[in-house]
LUMFI-380202 format. One record per residue (C-alpha): z, x, y. Coordinates in steps of 0.25 Angstrom, whole numbers, plus 5000, padded with zeros to 4 digits. Example, Ala and Ser with C-alpha at 12.3 -4.5 7.8 and 13.67 -1.06 7.14 Angstrom:
! LUMFI-380202
503150494982/502950554996/
//
This chain:
! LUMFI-380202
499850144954/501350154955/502550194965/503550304963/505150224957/505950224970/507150314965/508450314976/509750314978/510150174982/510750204996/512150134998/512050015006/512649995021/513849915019/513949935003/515249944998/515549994983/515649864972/517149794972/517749844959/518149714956/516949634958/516049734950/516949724939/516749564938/515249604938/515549704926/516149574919/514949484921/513949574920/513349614906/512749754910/513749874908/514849894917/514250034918/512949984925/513649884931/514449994938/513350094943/512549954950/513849924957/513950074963/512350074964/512649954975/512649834969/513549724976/514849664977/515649584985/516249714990/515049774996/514849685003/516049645012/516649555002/515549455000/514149444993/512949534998/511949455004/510549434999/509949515011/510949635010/510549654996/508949644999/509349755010/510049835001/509049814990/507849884999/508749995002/509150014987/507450014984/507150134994/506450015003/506350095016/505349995026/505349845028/504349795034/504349645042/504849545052/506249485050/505949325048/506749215039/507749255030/507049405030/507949415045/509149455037/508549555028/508249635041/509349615047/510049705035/509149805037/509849855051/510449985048/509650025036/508550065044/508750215036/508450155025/507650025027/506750025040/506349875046/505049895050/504849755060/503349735060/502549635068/501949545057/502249535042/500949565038/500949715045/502449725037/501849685024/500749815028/501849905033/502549875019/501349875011/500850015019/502150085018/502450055004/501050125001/501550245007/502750255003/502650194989/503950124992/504049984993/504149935008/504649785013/503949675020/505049585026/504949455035/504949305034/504349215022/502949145027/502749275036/502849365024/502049275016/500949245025/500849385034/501449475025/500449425014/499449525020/500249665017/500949595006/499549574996/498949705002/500249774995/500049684983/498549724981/498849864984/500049894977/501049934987/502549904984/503049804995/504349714995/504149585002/505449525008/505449375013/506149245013/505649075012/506149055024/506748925017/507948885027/508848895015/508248755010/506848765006/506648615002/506848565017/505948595028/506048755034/505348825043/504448935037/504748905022/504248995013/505248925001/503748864993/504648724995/503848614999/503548615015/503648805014/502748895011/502848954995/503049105001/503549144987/502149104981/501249154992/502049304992/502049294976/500649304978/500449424982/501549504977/502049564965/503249494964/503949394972/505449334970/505949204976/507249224980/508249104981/509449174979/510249294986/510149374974/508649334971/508249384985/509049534982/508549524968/507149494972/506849604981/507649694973/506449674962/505349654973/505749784974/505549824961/504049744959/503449794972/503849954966/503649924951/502249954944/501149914953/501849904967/501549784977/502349694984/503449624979/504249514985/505549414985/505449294996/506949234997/507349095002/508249105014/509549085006/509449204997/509249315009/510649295015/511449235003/512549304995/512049384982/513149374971/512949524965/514249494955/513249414945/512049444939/510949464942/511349604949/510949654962/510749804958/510349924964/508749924969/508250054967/508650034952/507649914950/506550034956/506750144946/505650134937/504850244930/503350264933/502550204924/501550294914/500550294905/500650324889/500450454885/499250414875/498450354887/498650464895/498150534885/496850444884/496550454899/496550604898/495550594888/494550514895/494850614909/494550734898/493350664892/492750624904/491550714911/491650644925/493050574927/493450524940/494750474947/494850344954/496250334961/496650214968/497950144976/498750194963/498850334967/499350294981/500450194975/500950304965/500950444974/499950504963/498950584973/499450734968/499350664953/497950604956/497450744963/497650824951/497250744940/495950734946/496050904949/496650914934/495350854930/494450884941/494350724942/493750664955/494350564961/493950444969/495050334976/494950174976/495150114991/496350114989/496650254983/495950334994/496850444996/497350434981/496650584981/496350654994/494750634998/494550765002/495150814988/493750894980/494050784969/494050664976/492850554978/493350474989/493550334989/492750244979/492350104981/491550034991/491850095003/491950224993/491350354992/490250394987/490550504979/491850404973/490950294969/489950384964/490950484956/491650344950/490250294944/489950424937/491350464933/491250434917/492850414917/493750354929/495250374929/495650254939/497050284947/497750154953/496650094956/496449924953/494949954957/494449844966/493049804970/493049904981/493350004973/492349994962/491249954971/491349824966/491349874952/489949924952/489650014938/489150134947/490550154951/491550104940/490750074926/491950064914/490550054904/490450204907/491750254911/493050274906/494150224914/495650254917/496550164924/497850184930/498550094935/500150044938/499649904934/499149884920/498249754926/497449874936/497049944923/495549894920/495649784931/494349804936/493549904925/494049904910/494650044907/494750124897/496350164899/497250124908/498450204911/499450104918/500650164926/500950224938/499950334944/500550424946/501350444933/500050424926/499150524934/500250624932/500250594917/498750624918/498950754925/500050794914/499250764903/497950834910/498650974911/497651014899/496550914897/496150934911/495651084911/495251074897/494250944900/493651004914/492251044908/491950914908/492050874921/491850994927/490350934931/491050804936/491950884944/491150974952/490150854957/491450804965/490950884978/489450844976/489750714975/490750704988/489650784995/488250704991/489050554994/489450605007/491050605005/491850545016/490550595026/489750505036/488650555046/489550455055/490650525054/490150625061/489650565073/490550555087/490250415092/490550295102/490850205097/491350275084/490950265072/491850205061/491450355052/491850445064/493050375065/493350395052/493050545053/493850575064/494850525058/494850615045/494550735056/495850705066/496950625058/497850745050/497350745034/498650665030/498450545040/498950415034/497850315033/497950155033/496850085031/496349935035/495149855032/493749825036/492949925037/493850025045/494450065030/492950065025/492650185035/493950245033/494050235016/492750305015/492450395026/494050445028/494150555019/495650565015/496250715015/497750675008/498150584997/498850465001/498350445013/497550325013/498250165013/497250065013/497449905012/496749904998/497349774993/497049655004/496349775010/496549675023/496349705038/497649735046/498149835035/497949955041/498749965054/500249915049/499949985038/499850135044/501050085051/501950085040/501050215034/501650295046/503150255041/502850295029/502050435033/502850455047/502250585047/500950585046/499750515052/499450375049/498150295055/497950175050/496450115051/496049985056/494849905062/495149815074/495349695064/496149755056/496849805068/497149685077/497849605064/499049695061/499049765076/500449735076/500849855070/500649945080/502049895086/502749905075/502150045073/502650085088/504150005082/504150095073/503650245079/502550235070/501450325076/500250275066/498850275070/497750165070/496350175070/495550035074/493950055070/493849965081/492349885079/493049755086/492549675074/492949655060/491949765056/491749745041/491649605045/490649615056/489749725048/489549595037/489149505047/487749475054/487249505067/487149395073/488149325066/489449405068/490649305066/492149345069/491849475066/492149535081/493049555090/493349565103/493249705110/494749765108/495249895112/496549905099/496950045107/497649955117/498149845108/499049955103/499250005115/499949905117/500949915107/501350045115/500450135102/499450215107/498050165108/496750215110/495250155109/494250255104/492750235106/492250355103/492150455091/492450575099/493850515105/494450485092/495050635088/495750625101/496350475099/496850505085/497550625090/498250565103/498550455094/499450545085/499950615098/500450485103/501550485092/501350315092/500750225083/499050225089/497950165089/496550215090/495550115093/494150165088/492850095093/492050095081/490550085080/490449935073/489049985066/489450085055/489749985043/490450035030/489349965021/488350065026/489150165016/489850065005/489650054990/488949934989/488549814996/489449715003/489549594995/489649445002/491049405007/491549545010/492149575025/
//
């Protein structure tokens, strides 16, 4: 997995003033770099007294600065504590940092977390210590889990003594909270800042970790007296440019193990592809699509990967895992070599690690990976090639050029099976889907989806057994349009999240997928979504129960598992988006259409049939303590 260097020219800041002569000479004096670096930071907008109306920068105006330098273009959260006075520096830059004031942390850490996925660019969850520590948590770990670069702003809330009594203390003194434990946590790097310039240094470098080798989120939680206070830039250690602490190369494999995985591809008489959240992360679909035409590979995706290959490509399997494919979980337990793309391989994806799917005693085994530790997690390998995706796959391609064409006698059997195994494991096909119905069924749902929405929709999934339905019966037409809440993989994702997915694809469709639960705990995006002009749908597989919950319960002995008879259509209608309830089959075409017509953000209700249940079709039998 990986992300692409952010490369820009810094823009000059609002205000900014070229360096005093005389004070960058003191700092030539006292600094033991060359004068010549020395020179081209100071005209690359580090600080003196001059830029700054004759006194020190304050801590806040150099965070500020600091995003713009590192490209950051969206901030999402809700001015609290210290945090107050970063927002307030954000009026006026609104061209090249947007405020995007949401309704709760936890949609703002989802928003972040979605939109850096999109974008591959890090995106900022803002807002006051316990409230980012407690309800931010939720978009913070899936980010962690699932590799999305996120910066994560937030102050103790200290009162500017955190050894006396203060009111929502996170300092970790006695009688606070320890917030720079709890976020520590779940990130992959969190700085206390007690200082002015630890707070500009610290998120200056929580840039730089949440970008660098595997992305995630990245943290600096400040007490209240480094936010506001004066940073001396005359003595080390220097506040420098951002963008300079971003300029890394994409990491690649050695020559001599691309070389060994190219023999165990060319040797190989049924190889097969398994592409995960890593192709996503590094933009490597076109690099994926043809290494497997180069070798006539097919492919299959993780949960997490669907869409890595379009599913309606003549190579591609589908997804694999549980709620999988067929054809992919078939095609992974007779391939005799398995080239694994950015994929950690959970439970779910390997069936639980049954041998019929994945069995290292009888295949050969590739891993790439961004992070070293991924390689032979979960199976032991036979290589592992560590490094971005992208680079690596196009390393493969390169050194493919002749070993491809020359090999294809031996997998020109392996190759041509593709279509009969798609056909005989009924790929992405239900008789359900077929059927109009009242209420509708959660397959015609699903198909009337793929038949109306345009083929490069945006989809955001949730969870329950909504994603079930769509993972495996939504048969994706473009790479890259798939964003699924993988890591947590927790009810509530979905609907923020396609939110900030129509920021970063305002011209194309976006629906994000939700059931009711899912639905009612994060509804409060929807007015930040008509805040914001963003015309996203939502579609509610409306059961009024937590259906995978409910499907795992007894008759008889059904306990807070449904709810009361809600019509969602009208809950957002009252946000002013447009709302409709559907209740049967043959009125969806027509609701998905006005919805798109409205040019606001909708909601299409969908009374579903509670008896179809995803375990009719799944991979194996639930196990005791699963929703």
């Amino acid at each position: 997995m990986g992300v692409e260097a952010i490369q820009l020219d810094p823009p000059t800041p609002a205000g900014y003033h070229p360096p005093n002569p005389r004070a960058v000479h003191k700092r030539f004096q006292s600094c033991p770099i060359s004068p010549f670096l020395l020179c081209t930071t100071a005209t690359g907008n580090s600080f003196s007294g001059g830029g700054f109306g004759g006194s020190m920068p304050q801590a806040h105006e150099l965070i500020v600065q600091s995003l713009e330098e590192a490209g950051i273009e969206y901030v999402f959260g809700i001015p609290g504590g210290g945090t107050g006075q970063i927002f307030n520096l954000l009026v006026g830059k609104e061209d090249r940092i947007k405020a995007i004031l949401c309704r709760h942390e936890q949609t703002a850490a989802i928003m972040a977390d979605a939109y850096a996925r999109a974008s591959g660019k890090p995106a900022v969850v803002m807002g006051q210590g316990l409230f980012i520590g407690s309800n931010a948590s939720f978009g913070i770990m899936e980010s962690m889990l699932s590799s999305s670069p996120m910066v994560v702003l937030t102050d103790t809330s200290d009162g500017g003594n955190a050894l006396h009594p203060a009111n929502q203390s996170g300092s970790g003194e006695y009688g606070s909270i320890d917030l720079p434990t709890i976020i520590r946590s779940m990130t992959k790097y969190t700085s206390l800042a007690t200082s002015p310039k630890e707070a500009v240094l610290g998120t200056q470098l929580a840039i730089k970790h949440a970008t660098s080798g595997r992305p995630g989120p990245a943290a600096v939680v400040m007490r209240s007296a480094s936010i506001s206070g004066e940073v001396d830039v005359e003595s080390p250690p220097f506040i420098h440019n951002a963008a300079g602490y971003l300029n890394t190369a994409k990491p690649q494999s050695a020559p001599q193990d691309i070389e060994k995985a190219i023999e165990i591809l060319s040797s190989a008489k049924r190889p097969i592809i398994m592409a995960g959240n890593g192709v996503h992360q590094a933009r490597a679909h076109a690099q994926l699509q043809q290494l497997a035409e180069m070798w006539g590979v097919p492919v299959a995706t993780s949960y997490k990967g669907k869409s890595a290959l379009a599913e309606t490509h003549p190579l591609s399997l589908g997804m694999a895992g549980v709620y999988g494919q067929e054809a992919a979980n078939l095609g992974v337990g007779d391939a005799d070599a398995v080239i694994i793309v950015g994929a950690k391989l959970s439970p779910q994806d390997t069936v639980r690690e049954q041998p019929n799917v994945f069995d290292p005693l009888t295949q050969r085994i590739v891993q790439i990976d961004i992070d070293e530790r991924n390689a032979g997690w979960t199976f032991p390998i036979e290589l592992g090639l560590i490094g971005d995706a992208g680079s690596i796959l196009t390393q493969l391609v390169e050194a493919s050029q002749e070993v491809a064409p020359s090999t294809a006698s031996n997998r020109e059997e392996w190759t041509a099976s593709v279509p009969g195994r798609r056909s005989s494991a009924g790929f992405f096909d239900d008789p359900a889907m077929h059927v109009d119905s009242s209420p509708v069924t959660p397959q015609r749902l699903v198909a009337l989806l793929r038949q109306t929405m345009p083929d490069d929709t945006v989809y955001a999934l949730d969870a329950g057994n909504n994603r079930t339905w769509m993972a495996h019966l939504y048969q994706s037409a473009q790479a890259h349009t798939f964003f699924a809440p993988g890591g947590t993989a927790g009810m509530g994702w979905g609907l923020p999240a396609a939110v900030a997915l129509k920021l970063a694809y305002p011209d194309r469709p976006v629906v994000g997928v939700t059931g009711d639960g899912g639905y009612m705990m994060t509804v409060n995006a929807l007015s930040t979504a008509m805040q914001y002009e963003l015309p996203m749908i939502c579609i509610v597989f409306n059961d009024n129960a937590l259906g995978m919950v409910r499907h795992h319960q007894p008759e008889g002995r059904r306990i807070a598992s449904e709810f009361i008879d809600t019509d969602n259509s009208a809950v957002a209608r009252g946000f002013g988006c447009f709302g409709v309830q559907v209740n049967d089959s043959r009125n969806l075409p027509d609701a998905l259409r006005d919805a798109q017509a409205s040019g606001l953000p909708s909601v299409i209700d969908v009374v579903i049939d509670r008896g179809p249940s995803p375990d009719d079709w799944r991979a194996d039998l639930r196990t005791a303590g699963e929703t």
